[in-house]
N, C-alpha and C positions, 0 to 999 in steps of 0.2 A: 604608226598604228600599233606595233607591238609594245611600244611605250605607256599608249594608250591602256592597250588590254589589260596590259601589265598592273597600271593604276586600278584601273575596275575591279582586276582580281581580288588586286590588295583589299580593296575596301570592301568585296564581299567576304572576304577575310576576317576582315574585322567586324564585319556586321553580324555573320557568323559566331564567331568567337563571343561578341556581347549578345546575341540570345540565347547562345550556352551558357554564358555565367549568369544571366537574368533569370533561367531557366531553372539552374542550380541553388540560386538564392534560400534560405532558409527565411519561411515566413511564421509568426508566429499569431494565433488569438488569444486576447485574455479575458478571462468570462472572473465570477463571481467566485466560482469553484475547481476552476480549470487552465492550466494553461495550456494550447494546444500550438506543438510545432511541426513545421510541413514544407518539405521540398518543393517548391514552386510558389507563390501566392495565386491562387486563384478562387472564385465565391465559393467551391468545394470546402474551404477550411470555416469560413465563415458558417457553414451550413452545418461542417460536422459539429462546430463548437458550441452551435446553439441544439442538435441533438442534445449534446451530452447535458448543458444545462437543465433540460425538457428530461430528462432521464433522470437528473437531480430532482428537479420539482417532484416527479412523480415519487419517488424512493419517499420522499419527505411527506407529502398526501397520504401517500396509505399505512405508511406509519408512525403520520400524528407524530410527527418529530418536528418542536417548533423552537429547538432550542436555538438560540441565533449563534454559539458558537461553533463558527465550521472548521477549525484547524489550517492546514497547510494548505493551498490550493492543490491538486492531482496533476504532475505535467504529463502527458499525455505527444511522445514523438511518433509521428509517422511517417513510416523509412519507404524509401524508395523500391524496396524488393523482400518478397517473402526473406530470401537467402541471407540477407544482410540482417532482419531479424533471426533466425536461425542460428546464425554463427556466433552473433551475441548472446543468444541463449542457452550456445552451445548444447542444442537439442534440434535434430533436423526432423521433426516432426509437429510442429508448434509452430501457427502463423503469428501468433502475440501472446505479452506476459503480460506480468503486473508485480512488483517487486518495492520494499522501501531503502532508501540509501541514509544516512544521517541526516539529512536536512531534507528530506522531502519522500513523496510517496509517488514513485510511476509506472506511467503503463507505454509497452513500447507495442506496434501492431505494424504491419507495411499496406499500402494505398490498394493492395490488388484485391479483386473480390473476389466470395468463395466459387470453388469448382462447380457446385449445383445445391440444390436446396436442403439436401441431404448430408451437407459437409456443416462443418463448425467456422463461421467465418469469424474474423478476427473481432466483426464490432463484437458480437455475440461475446467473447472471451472478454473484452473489454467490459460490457456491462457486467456480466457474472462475476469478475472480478473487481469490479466499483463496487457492487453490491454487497462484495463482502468487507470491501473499505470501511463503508456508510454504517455495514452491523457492528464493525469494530470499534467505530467512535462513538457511533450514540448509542448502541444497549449491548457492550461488550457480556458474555454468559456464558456458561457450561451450557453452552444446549447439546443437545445430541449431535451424532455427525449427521445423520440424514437428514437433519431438519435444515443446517448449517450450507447443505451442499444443494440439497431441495429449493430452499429460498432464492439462492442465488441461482440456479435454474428456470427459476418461477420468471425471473425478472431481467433474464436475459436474450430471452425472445418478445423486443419490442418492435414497433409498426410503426415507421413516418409517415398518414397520407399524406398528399397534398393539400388538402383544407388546414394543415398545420393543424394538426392534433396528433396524439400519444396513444396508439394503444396496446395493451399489456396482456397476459394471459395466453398467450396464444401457446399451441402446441410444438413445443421444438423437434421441428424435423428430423434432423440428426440423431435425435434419443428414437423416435418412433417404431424406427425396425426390432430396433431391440425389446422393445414393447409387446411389437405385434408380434414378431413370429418368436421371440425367444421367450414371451409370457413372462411377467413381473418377478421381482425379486421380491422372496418369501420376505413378509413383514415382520414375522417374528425376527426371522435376521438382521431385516433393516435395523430394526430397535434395539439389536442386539451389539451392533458391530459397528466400529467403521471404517474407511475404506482402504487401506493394509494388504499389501497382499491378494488384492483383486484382480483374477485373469481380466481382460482387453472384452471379454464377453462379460463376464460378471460384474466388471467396473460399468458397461454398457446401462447394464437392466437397474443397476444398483440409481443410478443415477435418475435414469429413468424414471421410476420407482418413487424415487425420492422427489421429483419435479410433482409428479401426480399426485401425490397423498399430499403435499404444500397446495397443489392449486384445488383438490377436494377440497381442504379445509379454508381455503380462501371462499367458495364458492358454497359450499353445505353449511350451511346455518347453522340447524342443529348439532353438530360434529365440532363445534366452533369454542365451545364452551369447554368439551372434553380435552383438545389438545391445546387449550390456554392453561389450563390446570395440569396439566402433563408439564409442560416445556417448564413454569413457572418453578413446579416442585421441583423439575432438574436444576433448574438456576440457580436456586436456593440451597442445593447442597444437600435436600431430603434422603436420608437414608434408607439403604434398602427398597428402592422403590420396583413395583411390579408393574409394569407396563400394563397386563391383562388388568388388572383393576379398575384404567380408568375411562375403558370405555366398553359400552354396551355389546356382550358377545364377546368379550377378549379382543383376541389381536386376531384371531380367527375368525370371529365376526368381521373383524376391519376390512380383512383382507376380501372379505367377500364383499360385502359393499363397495369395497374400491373397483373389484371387478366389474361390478353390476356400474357402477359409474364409469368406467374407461370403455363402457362401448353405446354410452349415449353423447350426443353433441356435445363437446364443452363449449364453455362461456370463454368469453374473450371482455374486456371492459376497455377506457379510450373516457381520454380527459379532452376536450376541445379547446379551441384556442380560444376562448373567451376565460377559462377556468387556470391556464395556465400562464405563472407569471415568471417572465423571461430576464433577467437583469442584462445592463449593457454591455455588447461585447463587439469589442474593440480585434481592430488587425491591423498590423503593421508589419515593416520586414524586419530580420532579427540581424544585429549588429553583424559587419561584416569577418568581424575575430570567432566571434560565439557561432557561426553559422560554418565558420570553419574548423569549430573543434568539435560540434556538437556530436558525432558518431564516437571521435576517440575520447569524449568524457564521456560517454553512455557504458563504453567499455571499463572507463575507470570507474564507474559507480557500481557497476555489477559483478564485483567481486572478480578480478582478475587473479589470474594462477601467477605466484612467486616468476617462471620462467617467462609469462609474457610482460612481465615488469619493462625490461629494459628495452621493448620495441616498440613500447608503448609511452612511454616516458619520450624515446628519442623520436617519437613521431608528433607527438603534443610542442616539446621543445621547437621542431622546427617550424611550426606554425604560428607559435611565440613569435620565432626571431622575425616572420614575415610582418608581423603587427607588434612591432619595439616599443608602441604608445597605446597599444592595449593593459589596461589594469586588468579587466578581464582574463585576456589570455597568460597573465602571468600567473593569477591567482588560480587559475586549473594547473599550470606550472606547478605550482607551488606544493600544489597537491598534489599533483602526480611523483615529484621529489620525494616528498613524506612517505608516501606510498611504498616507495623502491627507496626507500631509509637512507636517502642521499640527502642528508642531514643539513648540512652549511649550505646543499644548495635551493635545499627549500625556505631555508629561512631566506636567501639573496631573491630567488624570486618573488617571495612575501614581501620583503622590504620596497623591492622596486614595484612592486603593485601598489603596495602604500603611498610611494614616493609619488604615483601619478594620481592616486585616488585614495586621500585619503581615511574614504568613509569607505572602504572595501570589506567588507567584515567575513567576507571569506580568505582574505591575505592575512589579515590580521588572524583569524583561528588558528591558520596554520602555525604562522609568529609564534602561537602561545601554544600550540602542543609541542615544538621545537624547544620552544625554553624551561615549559614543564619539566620534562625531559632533561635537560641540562641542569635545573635547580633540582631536581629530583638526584643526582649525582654529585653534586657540588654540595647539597642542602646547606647553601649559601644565602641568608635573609638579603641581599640585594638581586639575588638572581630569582627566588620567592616574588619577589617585589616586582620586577619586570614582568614577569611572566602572567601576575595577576593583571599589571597593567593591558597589558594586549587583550585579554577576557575582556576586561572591561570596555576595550574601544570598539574592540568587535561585535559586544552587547549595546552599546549605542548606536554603532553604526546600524545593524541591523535588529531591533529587538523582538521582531518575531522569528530570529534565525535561534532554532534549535540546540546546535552545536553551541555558540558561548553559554546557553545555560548550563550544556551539562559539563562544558568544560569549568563552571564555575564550581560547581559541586566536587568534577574529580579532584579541581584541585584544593580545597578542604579537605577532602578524604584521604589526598596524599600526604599533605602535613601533619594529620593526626589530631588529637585533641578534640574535642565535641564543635559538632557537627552544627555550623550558626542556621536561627531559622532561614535567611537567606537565601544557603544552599540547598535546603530542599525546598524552599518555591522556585527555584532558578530549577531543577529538575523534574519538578510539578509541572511545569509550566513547559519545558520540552515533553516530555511527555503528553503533555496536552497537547499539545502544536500536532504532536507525530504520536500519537495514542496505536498507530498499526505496527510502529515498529518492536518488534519484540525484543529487540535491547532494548530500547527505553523501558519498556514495559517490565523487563525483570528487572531493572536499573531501578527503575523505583519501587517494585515490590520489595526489593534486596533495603532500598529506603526508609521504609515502612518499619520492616522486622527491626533493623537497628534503633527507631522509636519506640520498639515495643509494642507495636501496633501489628499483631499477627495475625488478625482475623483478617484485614486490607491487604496487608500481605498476598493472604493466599488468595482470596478473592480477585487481584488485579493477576495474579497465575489462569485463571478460569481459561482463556482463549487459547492461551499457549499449551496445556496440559490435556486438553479436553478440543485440540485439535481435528479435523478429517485426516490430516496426514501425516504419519511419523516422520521424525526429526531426530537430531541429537537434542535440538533446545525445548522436544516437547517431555523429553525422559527427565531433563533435566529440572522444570517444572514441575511434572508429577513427584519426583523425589522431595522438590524444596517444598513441595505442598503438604506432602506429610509431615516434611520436619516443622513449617508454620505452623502446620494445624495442632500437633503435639505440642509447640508451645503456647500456643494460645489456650488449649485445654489445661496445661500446667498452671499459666497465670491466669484462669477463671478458677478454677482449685485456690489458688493460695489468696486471691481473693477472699472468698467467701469466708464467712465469720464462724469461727469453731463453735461448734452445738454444746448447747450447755451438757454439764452431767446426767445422768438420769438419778435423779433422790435415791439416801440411801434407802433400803428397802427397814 
């Protein structure tokens, strides 16, 4: 009999043990514009992943954006616990981000919902920040900050019914306090400033503020025209521009009108499910190597500190050696090597990824920044030679992967001598893929100027320079944007054709 038990046990042991690991499985959807991954498979992921589609559609409707090139899909992970987002964001105040790595654009968020309707829940951050994806790839501008942080407020309090339809406009709770009892942030300032240095109250209203005067001008007709000719002339670079000039009453008028609008009903608007077109979206579970590294690559794509290098490295490696015939797990290997500039052993785990797959074009990148590296020291025309070749396979292998383009270009620009067109449509074309990320983006502005080409130049600066938030890389843009701009005024000068004499008298 206790033999018996004994066996029972076991096997509710192991019944056990496999709905935990069923449990734990990482599952993935893939939509048109989206990858989304999720600790458990259940119709939840399927559901969130046709939001976010339905959130695309909508973005693209209202603003008549039919261009069919969409770039990188967005992956989109969601973690098991606030806390585990948190630590990765190393910001214990923040239930989700949204950040670019070199090959791709994502947003990390955890499953749990907000505290109450007054809180900022994670989709909310989510959309607000796809929102600001979507303005970066299709109408990248100097717009102002409040209009920049406005929009993506505008469009981040959206509404699932159940009839399966979309609707948009709504008031977001979590600004409203700040609204009502702290009263709007002066618009002169709005127009004036952006968001730098903003107390936790003043960042509140500023926001606020900024969400209202976007959803007036969605909704006020007439006001419609005045801040399309506002925003347009900032885009464009108009000098000297005076806000009070372009609309009726100043900004003082504005402000008063806004008021007289924030205490009548606002609109809300909702696309139906006959009007919205959904593309297919597929779920599966995610390989059992990738679902086991998928949190310590999240931490290696977001920028890990020098000292978590080496516990991060030794924790990825032993996840490796669990999956010996994963390519997969060795080309995160591989990169994690690089990373912590354990040089011979990035290259060994690139090789052995290759060795098992070898159309891996993440093993192979890494290959060729190892050997860059090496022929850049050697500058040895066979080690040249090698290091192009891995570019190359890596760009077959995968040709919408980012990385061997611009690894094509660095390496041109490391050999020296003029620049083939090649190499800057190999960094055109990452830049395009990934247009959010702000090294591609000065990567090829920096492209431009060496063509000569300074007015693109400064102009592909616009978003970095004329950011909501300072940076080191937005100082760093306003700077190169004066010096593009001074030479491009220098070579429209030496252009132009010297005025004849005036007769003698």
């Amino acid at each position: 009999m206790m033999r018996f038990l004994g066996k029972m046990l076991v096997g509710l042991g192991l019944m056990l043990a496999g709905a935990e690991s069923a449990q734990a499985a990482w599952w993935q959807a893939k939509t048109q514009h989206f990858t989304v991954y999720r600790e458990g498979g259940d119709a939840k992921l399927r559901e969130f992943a046709e939001k976010l589609e339905k959130f695309d559609f909508l973005l693209r409707t209202v603003t008549k954006v039919t261009n069919p090139q969409q770039g990188s899909p967005v992956k989109v992970y969601i973690l098991s616990s606030e806390t585990k987002v948190r630590e990765l964001a190393r910001n214990p105040n923040i239930g989700g981000f949204y950040t670019t790595s070199d090959r791709s654009a994502f947003a990390v968020l955890s499953r749990g919902e907000k505290a109450n309707q007054f809180d900022f829940g994670a989709q909310e951050i989510l959309f607000h920040e796809y929102t600001h994806h979507f303005m970066l790839h299709h109408f990248p501008a100097a717009y102002p900050a409040w209009y920049v942080e406005g929009f993506a407020e505008f469009f981040s309090i959206v509404k699932f019914p159940r009839d399966g339809s979309i609707e948009f406009g709504h008031v977001p709770l979590a600004r409203a306090p700040g609204l009502v009892m702290g009263s709007l942030y002066p618009v002169k300032n709005l127009f004036a400033r952006n968001t730098d240095g903003l107390s936790l109250r003043d960042g509140d209203r500023y926001y606020g503020t900024a969400w209202l005067l976007t959803h007036y001008f969605q909704y006020e007709t007439d006001r419609r025209a005045d801040i399309a000719r506002y925003l347009n002339d900032v885009a464009n670079g108009v000098k000297d521009i005076d806000p009070d000039s372009y609309f009726e009453g100043g900004l003082d008028g504005l402000e008063k009108d806004l008021k007289v609008y924030m205490r009548h009903r606002l609109s809300a608007s909702r696309l139906t499910p006959k009007q919205l077109q959904i593309p297919p979206i597929s779920v599966e579970p995610v390989d059992a190597a990738q679902g086991a590294l998928i949190e310590d690559e999240l931490h290696l794509l977001h920028h890990p500190r020098t000292e978590e290098l080496p516990a991060l490295v030794a924790s990825i490696r032993a996840t490796a050696s669990r999956y010996p015939q994963s390519a997969y797990a060795l080309a995160v290997l591989a990169e994690a090597e690089w990373a912590a500039e354990q040089t011979e052993a990035a290259l060994a785990a690139a090789d052995r990824a290759i060795a098992l797959d070898p159309q891996s074009a993440r093993a192979y990148a890494v290959r060729a920044q190892v050997l860059l590296a090496r022929a850049q020291d050697s500058d040895r025309a066979e080690d040249w030679k090698v290091a192009l070749s891995s570019i190359v396979r890596a760009n077959r292998a995968d040709t919408e992967d980012p990385v061997p383009l611009a690894l094509f270009y660095r390496y041109h620009a490391m050999r020296g001598g003029k620049m083939p067109d090649l190499g800057y449509d190999g960094l055109y074309k990452a830049f395009s893929l990934l247009p959010q990320s702000p090294e591609y983006r000065m990567n090829f502005a920096h492209a431009m100027a060496v063509r000569g080409d300074y007015e693109a130049a400064s102009i592909l600066l616009d978003p970095i320079a004329y950011s909501p938030h300072g940076s080191d890389m937005r100082e760093a843009a306003l700077r190169l944007k004066a010096q593009f701009d001074a030479q491009a005024a220098e070579k429209e000068k030496g252009a132009r054709p010297a005025e004849s004499p005036e007769p003698a008298a």
